[in-house]
C-alpha positions in Angstrom: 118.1 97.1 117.1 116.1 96.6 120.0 115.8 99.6 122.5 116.6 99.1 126.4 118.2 102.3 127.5 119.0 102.3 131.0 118.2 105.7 133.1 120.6 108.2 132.9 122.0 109.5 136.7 120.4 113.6 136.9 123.0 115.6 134.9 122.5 119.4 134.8 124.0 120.7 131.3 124.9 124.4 130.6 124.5 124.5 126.7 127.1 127.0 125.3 126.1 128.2 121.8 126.8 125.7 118.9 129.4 128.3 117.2 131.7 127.8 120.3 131.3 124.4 119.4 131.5 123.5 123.3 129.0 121.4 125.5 129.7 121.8 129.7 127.8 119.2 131.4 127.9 119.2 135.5 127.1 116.5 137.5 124.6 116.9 140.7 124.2 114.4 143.5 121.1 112.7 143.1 119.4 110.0 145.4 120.7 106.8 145.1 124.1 108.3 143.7 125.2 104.9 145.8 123.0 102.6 143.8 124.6 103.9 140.4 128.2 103.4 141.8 127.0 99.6 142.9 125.8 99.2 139.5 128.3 100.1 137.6 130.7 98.1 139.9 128.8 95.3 139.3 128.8 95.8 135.5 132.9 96.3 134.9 132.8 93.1 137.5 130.2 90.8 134.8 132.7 92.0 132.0 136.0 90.8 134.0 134.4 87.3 135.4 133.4 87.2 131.5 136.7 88.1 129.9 138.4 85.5 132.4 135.9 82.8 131.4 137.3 83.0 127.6 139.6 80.4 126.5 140.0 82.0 123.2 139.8 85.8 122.1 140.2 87.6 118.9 139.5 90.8 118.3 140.6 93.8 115.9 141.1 97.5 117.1 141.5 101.4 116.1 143.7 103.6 118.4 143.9 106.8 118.9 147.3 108.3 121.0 146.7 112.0 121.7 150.0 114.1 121.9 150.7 117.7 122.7 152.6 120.2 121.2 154.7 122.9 123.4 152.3 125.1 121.9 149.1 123.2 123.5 148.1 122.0 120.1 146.4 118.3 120.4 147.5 115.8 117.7 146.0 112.3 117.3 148.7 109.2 116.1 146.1 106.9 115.2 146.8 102.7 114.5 144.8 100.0 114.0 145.6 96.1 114.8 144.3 92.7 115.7 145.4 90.8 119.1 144.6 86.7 119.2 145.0 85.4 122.6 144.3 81.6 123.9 144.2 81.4 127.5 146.7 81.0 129.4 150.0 81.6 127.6 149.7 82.0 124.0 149.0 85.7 122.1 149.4 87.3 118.9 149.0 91.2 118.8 149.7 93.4 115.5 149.6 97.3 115.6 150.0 99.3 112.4 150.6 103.0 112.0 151.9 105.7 109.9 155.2 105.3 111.6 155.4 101.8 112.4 153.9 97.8 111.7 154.6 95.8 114.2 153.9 91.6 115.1 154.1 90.4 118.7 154.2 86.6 119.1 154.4 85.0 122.6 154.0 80.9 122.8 154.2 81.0 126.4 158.0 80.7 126.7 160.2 83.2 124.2 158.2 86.3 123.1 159.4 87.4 119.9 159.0 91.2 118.4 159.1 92.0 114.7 159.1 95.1 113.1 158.3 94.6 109.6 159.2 98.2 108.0 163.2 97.9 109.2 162.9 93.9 109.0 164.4 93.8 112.5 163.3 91.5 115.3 164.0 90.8 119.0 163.1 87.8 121.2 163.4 87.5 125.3 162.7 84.6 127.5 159.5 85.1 128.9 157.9 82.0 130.4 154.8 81.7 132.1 150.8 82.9 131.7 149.8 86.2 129.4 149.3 88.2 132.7 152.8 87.4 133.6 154.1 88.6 130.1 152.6 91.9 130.7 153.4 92.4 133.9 157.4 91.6 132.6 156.5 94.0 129.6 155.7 97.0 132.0 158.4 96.5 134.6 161.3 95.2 133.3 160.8 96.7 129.6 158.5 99.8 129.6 156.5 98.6 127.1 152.6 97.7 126.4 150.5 96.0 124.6 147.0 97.1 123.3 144.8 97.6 125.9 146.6 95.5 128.2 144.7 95.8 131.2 141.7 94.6 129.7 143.8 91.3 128.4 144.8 90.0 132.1 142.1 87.3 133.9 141.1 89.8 136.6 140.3 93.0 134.8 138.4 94.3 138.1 141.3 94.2 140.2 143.9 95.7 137.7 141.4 99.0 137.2 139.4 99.4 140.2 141.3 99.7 143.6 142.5 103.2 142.8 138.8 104.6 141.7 137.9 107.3 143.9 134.9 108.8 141.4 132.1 106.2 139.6 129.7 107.4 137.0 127.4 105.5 135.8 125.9 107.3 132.3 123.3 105.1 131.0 123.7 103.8 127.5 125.4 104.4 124.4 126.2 103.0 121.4 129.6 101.9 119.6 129.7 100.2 116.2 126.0 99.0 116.2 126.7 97.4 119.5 124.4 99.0 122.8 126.6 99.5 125.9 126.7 100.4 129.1 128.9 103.8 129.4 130.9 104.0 132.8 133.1 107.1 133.8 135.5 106.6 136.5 138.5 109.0 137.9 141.7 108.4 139.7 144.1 110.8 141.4 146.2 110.4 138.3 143.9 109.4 135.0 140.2 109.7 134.2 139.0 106.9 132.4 135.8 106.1 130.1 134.3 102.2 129.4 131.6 100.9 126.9 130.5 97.6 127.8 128.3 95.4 125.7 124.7 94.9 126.7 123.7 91.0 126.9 125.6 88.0 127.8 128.9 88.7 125.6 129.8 92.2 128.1 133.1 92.5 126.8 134.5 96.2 126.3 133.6 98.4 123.5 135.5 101.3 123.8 137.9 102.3 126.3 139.1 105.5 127.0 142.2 106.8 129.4 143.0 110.3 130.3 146.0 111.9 132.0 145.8 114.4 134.7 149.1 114.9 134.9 150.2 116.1 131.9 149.6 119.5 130.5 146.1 119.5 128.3 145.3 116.0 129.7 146.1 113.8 126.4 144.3 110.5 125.5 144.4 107.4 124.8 141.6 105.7 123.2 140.9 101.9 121.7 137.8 100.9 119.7 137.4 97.3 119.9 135.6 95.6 117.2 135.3 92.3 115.1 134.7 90.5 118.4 135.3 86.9 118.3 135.3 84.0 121.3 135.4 80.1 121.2 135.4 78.2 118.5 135.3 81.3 116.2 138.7 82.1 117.1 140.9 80.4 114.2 144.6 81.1 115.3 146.3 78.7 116.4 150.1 79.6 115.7 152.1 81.6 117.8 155.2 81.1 117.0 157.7 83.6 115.1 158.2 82.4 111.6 161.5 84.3 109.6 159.8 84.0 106.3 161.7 87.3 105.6 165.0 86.7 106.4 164.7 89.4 109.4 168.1 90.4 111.5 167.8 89.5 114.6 168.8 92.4 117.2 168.5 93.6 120.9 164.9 94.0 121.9 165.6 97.9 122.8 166.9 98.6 119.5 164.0 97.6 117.3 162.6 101.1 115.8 158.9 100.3 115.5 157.8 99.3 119.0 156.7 102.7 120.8 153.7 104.3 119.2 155.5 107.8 119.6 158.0 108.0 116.4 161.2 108.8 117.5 161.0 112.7 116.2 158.2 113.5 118.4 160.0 114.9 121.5 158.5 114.1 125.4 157.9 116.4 127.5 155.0 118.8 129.4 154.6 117.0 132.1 153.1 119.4 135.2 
């Protein structure tokens, strides 16, 4: 793999001793702090004028949701899954888990939910574009897809207006693939992109973190097996009941939340 590491911004790291397995890096100011913030607007901006220009996307993914426990223990609920989108209205998103494996279909007028382990589904009238749909998702049903922000045709717009912090930190590299890293902060998450170098910049590895719950939990998607264009072979989007599935309200199919229903809420400061 050819080597083009950008320049890292100055970072002053305090090295704790490996057997407290901890590394505290601080940030100082350095000159032309602006220039990196212009740059790395200008990279998250090439990825969402690129992601918009795609017809066709298809893509497979690893999550990791980060819970914790009244005792400030961390747990991971990690999924994996593949969305299939053509621009403007059609998409195809699977997640599977240990507590759930689930098929979203959406043709650009009923989106349909299946949850194979209870061989339930629900479907709702949803006309209109894929940004639509997950706008309707968040509002009117509290629920997301994968990654959704990076789906929509303007990906600037949906994650940048409420960045108050940029950092731009070089390089790195995720599944073989050489990113840019970017670090950004909000008054109520902190969140992490890798962007791929060269003329495909679509998002590696995204990373969300809460500040306002206790022990600041993430959320974290690895995006992988890549695919644009012509390589993109799905072209069905509409539920088939090969199964014989009951039909039920969408609220009352089990699988859709990636937190299983024994895992309690709370914590929140």
């Amino acid at each position: 793999m050819k080597k083009s590491f950008r320049k890292f911004p100055k970072i002053f790291a305090a090295i704790i001793p490996m057997a407290l397995l901890a590394l505290a890096v601080g940030f100082v100011t350095p000159p032309g702090a602006r220039a990196d913030e212009e740059d790395a607007k200008r990279l998250v901006k090439a990825m969402s004028d690129y992601m918009a220009a795609q017809n066709s996307i298809s893509l497979a993914y690893d999550a990791i949701l980060e819970i914790v426990t009244k005792d400030h223990q961390k747990l991971g609920l990690a999924s994996s899954g593949t969305v299939d989108m053509k621009r403007p209205d059609k998409l195809r998103a699977t997640r599977t888990g240990g507590f759930a494996d689930v098929e979203m279909l959406f043709d650009g007028k009923m989106l349909t939910l299946f949850g194979k382990n209870a061989n339930l589904y629900a479907q709702v009238e949803i006309p209109g574009t894929i940004d639509h749909l997950i706008d309707e998702l968040r509002v009117k049903y509290h629920k997301t897809l994968p990654a959704a922000d990076l789906l929509m045709t303007n990906i600037y717009d949906q994650l940048m207006p409420a960045v108050i912090d940029i950092k731009d930190l070089g390089s790195g590299v995720i599944s073989g693939v050489e990113c840019d890293h970017l670090a950004f902060r909000t008054k109520e998450v902190d969140w992490e992109i890798w962007i791929a170098h060269g003329d495909h910049p679509h998002p590696c590895r995204y990373v969300i973190t809460s500040k306002l719950i206790t022990d600041a939990p993430q959320y974290s998607i690895l995006v992988r097996e890549w695919k644009t264009g012509d390589e993109v072979t799905v072209d069905d989007f509409k539920f088939k009941n090969s199964t014989k599935a009951k039909k039920i309200d969408l609220k009352d199919i089990p699988e859709l939340n990636e937190l299983p229903k024994h895992f309690m809420t709370g914590g929140a400061k």
